[in-house]
C-alpha positions as CSV (number, residue, x, y, z in Angstrom):
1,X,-133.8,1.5,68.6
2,X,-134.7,-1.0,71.8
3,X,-138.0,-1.3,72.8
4,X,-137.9,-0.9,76.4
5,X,-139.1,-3.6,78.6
6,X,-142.5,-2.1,79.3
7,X,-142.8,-1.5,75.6
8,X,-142.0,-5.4,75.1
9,X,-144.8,-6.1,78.1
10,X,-147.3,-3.8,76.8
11,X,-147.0,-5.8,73.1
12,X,-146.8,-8.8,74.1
13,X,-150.1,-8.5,75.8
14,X,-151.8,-6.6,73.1
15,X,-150.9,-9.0,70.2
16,X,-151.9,-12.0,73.0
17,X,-155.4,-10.5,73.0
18,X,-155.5,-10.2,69.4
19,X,-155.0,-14.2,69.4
20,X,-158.6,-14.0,70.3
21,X,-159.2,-13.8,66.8
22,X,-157.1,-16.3,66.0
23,X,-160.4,-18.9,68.3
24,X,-162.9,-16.9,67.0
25,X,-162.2,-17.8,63.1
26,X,-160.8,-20.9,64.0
27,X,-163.3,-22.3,66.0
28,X,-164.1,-24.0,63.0
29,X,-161.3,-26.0,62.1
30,X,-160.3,-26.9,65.3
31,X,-163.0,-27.0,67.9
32,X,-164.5,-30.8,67.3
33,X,-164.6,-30.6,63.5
34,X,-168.3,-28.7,63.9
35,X,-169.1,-25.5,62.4
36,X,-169.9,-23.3,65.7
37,X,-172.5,-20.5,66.2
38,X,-171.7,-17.0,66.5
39,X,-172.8,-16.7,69.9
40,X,-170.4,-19.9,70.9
41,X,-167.4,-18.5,69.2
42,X,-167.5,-15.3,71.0
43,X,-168.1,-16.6,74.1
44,X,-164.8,-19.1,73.7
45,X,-162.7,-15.7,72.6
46,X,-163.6,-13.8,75.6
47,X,-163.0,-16.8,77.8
48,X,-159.5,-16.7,76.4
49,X,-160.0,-13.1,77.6
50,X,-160.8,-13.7,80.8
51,X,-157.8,-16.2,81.1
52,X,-155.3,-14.1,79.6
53,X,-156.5,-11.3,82.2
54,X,-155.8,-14.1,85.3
55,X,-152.6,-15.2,84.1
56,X,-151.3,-11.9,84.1
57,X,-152.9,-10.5,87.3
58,X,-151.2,-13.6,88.7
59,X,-147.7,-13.4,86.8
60,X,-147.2,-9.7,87.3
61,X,-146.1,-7.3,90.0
62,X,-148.9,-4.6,90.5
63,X,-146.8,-2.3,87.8
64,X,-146.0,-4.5,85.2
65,X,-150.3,-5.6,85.7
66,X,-151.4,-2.1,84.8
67,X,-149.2,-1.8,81.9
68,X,-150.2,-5.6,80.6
69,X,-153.9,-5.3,81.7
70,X,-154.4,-1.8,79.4
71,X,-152.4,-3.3,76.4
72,X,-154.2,-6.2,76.7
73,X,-157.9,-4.6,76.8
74,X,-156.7,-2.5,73.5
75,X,-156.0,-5.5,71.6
76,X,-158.9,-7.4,73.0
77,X,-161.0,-4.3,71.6
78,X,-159.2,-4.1,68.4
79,X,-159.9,-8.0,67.8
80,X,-163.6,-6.5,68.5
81,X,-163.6,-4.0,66.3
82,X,-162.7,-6.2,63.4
83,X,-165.1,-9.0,64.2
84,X,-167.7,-6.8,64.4
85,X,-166.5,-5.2,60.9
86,X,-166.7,-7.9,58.8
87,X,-169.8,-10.1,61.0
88,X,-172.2,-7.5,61.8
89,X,-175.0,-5.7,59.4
90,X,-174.5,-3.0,57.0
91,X,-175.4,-0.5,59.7
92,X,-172.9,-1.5,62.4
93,X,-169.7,-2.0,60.6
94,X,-168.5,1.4,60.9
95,X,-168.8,0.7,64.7
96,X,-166.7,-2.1,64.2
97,X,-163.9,0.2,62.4
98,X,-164.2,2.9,65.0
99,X,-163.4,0.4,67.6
100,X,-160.6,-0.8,65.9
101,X,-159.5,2.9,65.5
102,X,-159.6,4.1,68.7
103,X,-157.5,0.7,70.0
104,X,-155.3,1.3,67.7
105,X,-154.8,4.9,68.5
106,X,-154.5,4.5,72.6
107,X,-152.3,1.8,72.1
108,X,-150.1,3.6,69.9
109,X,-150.0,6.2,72.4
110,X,-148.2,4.1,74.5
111,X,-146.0,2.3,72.2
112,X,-144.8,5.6,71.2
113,X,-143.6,7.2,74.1
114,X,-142.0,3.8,75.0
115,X,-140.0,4.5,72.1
116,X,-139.2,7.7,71.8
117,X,-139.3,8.5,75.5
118,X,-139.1,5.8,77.7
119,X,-138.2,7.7,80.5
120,X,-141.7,9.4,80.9
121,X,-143.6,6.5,80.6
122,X,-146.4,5.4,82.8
123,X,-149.9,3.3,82.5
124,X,-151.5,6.6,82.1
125,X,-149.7,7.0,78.8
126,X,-152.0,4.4,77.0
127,X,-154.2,7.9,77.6
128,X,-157.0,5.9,78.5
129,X,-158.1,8.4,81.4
130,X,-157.4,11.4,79.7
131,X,-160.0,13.6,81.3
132,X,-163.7,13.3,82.4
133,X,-164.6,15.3,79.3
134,X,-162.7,12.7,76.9
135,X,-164.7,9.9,78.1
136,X,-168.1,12.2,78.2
137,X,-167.4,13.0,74.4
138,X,-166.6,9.0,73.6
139,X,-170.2,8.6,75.4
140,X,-172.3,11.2,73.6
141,X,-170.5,9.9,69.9
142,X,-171.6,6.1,71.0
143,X,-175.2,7.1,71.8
144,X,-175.6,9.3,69.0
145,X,-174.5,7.0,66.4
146,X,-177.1,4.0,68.1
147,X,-179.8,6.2,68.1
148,X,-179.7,7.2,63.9
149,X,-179.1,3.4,63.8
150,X,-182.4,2.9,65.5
151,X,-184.0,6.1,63.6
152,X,-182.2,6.9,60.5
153,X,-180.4,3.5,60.0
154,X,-179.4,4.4,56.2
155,X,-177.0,7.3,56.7
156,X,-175.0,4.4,58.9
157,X,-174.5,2.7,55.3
158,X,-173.1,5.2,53.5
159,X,-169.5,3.3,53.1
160,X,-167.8,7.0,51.9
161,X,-168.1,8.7,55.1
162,X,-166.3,6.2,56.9
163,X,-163.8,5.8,54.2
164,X,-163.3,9.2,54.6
165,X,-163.6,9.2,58.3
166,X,-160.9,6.1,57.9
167,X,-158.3,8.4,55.5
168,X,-158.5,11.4,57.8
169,X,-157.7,9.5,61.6
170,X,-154.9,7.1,60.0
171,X,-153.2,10.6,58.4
172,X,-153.7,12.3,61.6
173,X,-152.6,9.6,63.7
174,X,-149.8,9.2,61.6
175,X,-148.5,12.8,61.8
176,X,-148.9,12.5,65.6
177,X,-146.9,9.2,65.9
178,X,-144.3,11.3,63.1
179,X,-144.4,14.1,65.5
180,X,-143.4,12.0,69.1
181,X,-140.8,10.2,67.3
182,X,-139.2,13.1,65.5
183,X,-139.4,15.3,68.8
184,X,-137.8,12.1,70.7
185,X,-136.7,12.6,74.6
186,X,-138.1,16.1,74.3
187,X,-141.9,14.9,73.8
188,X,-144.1,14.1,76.6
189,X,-147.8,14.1,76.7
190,X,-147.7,16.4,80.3
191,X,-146.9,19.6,79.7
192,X,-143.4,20.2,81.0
193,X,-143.1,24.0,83.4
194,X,-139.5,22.9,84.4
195,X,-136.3,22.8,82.0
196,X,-134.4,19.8,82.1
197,X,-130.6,20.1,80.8
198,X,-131.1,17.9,77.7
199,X,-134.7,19.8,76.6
200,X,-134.2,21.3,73.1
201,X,-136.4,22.7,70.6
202,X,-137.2,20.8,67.9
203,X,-137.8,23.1,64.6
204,X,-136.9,20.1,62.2
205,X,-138.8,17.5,60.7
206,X,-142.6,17.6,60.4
207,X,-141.8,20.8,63.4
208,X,-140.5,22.9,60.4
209,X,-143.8,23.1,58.8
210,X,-145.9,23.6,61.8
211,X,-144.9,24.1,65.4
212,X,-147.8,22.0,67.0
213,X,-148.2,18.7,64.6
214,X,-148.7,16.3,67.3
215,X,-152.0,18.5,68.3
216,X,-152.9,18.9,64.8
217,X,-152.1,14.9,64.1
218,X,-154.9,14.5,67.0
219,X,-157.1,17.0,66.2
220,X,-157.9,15.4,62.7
221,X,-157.8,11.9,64.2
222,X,-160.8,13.0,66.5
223,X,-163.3,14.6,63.9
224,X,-162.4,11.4,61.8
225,X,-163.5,8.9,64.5
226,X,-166.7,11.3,64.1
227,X,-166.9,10.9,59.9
228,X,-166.5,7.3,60.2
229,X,-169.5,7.3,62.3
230,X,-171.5,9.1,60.3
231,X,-172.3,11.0,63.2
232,X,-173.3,14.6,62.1
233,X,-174.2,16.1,65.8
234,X,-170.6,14.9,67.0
235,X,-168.9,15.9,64.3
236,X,-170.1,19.7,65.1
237,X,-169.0,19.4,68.7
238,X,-165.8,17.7,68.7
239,X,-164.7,20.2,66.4
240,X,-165.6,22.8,68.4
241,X,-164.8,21.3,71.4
242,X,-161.4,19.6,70.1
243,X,-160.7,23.4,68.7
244,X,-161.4,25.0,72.1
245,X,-159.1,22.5,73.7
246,X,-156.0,22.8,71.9
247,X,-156.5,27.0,71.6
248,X,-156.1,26.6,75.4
249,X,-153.5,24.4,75.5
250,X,-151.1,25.6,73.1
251,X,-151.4,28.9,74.7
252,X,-150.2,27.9,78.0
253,X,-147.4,25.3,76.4
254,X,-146.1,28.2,74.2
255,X,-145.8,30.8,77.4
256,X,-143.6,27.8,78.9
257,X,-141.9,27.5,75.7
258,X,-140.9,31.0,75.7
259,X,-139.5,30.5,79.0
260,X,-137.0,28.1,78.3
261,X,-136.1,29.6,74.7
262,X,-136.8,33.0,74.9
263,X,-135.7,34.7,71.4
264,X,-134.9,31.8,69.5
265,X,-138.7,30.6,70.2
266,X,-139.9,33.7,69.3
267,X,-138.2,33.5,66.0
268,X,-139.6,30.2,65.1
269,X,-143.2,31.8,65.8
270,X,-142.6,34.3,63.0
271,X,-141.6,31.8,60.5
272,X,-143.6,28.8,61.2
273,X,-147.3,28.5,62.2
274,X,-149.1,26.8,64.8
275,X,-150.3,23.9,61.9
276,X,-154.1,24.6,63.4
277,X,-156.5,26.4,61.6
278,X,-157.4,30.1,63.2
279,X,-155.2,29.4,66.2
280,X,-151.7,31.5,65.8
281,X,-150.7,30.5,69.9
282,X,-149.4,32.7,72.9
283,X,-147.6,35.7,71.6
284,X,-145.4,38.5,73.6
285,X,-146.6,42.0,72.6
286,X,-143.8,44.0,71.1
């Protein structure tokens, strides 16, 4: 399958900002022969930043910027994330992984739809400004987890919760990503209230074992960013909060769904459940 041309934008820039760890580790070879400080080294990489962020701004039409800018801020993050992994003390490294999970996951976002279903692609797809409560919850799970590193610094060590956290987001960021492709032009992250002519309903795939898997794919990915920061509080409310939000939402994308397919939706309902626990979706009264 092509990648369309704002798929081929939107990687180009992200794996350009990932070059910045290509400087960081290489400082040392190349820059004068002399071993660099930390401090140095991460200032040359986000100067490459910086200049990766002009050359585009100047390059690109006002479009193609948003699209490139995004990308390129993901992979700038990701290349973050890892430094911060394998540089940083005990306590912060699962910081450094979370970063790295959360790039990878917005990006991904986009990459997918560019793939699967170019046609509804937009610089909102990278997610990035999902909702005021989205960013609120990415708040509240940063200050939590700096404030047990400041008064309960050990349970930050604990390498099997972020393992764990690790295993669960990269299985349910897989099923997602399984999800969009398998559901193809008839995917969108917008919840569709009009029929188009070539919208289907897809019952095959990872969508004959549960009817919602790219919900269920993000539910697990967003209590796992929460194990891998060993954060106990945030772990409580975004399951609770991630729950809530996908009981709402399925109920109002299933009384559309029932809409366009009537019967034949209703029969899938009996035979294959929603995929989320306690959460059985919008169903018509006999």
């Amino acid at each position: 399958m092509m990648l369309c041309y704002e798929g081929k934008l939107s990687l180009c820039c992200f794996l350009g900002a990932m070059l910045s760890l290509v400087l960081f580790y290489g400082a040392e070879s190349f820059w004068f022969d002399v071993k660099q400080e930390f401090l140095a080294k991460v200032a040359l990489a986000v100067a490459y930043y910086i200049a990766l962020n002009v050359i585009i701004r100047i390059r690109l039409n006002a479009r193609d910027y948003q699209i490139a800018v995004r990308a390129a801020f993901l992979g700038f993050v990701m290349s973050a994330g890892i430094v911060v992994f394998e540089s940083a003390e005990e306590k912060y490294k699962a910081f450094g992984v979370y970063a790295t999970l959360m790039a990878l996951f917005h990006y991904s976002e986009y990459l997918g739809i560019a793939i699967c279903n170019p046609k509804t692609l937009s610089p909102d797809s990278f997610i990035l400004n999902h909702s005021i409560h989205y960013a609120l919850a990415a708040v509240a799970s940063w200050v939590e987890f700096f404030l047990e590193v400041r008064l309960v610094p050990e349970i930050k060590t604990y390498k099997v919760l972020w393992i764990l956290g690790v295993i669960v987001c990269l299985a349910g960021e897989s099923l997602r990503k399984i999800a969009m492709i398998t559901a193809s032009k008839n995917f969108s992250h917008i919840v569709q209230f009009e029929r188009h002519n070539e919208h289907e309903l897809v019952t095959h795939g990872v969508y004959g074992k549960m009817r919602h898997p790219s919900y269920v794919g993000w539910f697990y990915w967003s209590v796992g960013t929460q194990l891998t920061l060993a954060n106990p509080i945030c772990f409580i409310i975004y399951a609770i909060a991630s729950w809530k939000f996908f009981h709402d939402r399925i109920l109002m994308e299933e009384i559309t769904l029932l809409n366009f397919f009537g019967e034949e939706y209703i029969r899938y309902q009996e035979c294959v459940p929603t995929g989320l626990p306690f959460i059985k979706g919008f169903r018509v009264e006999p």
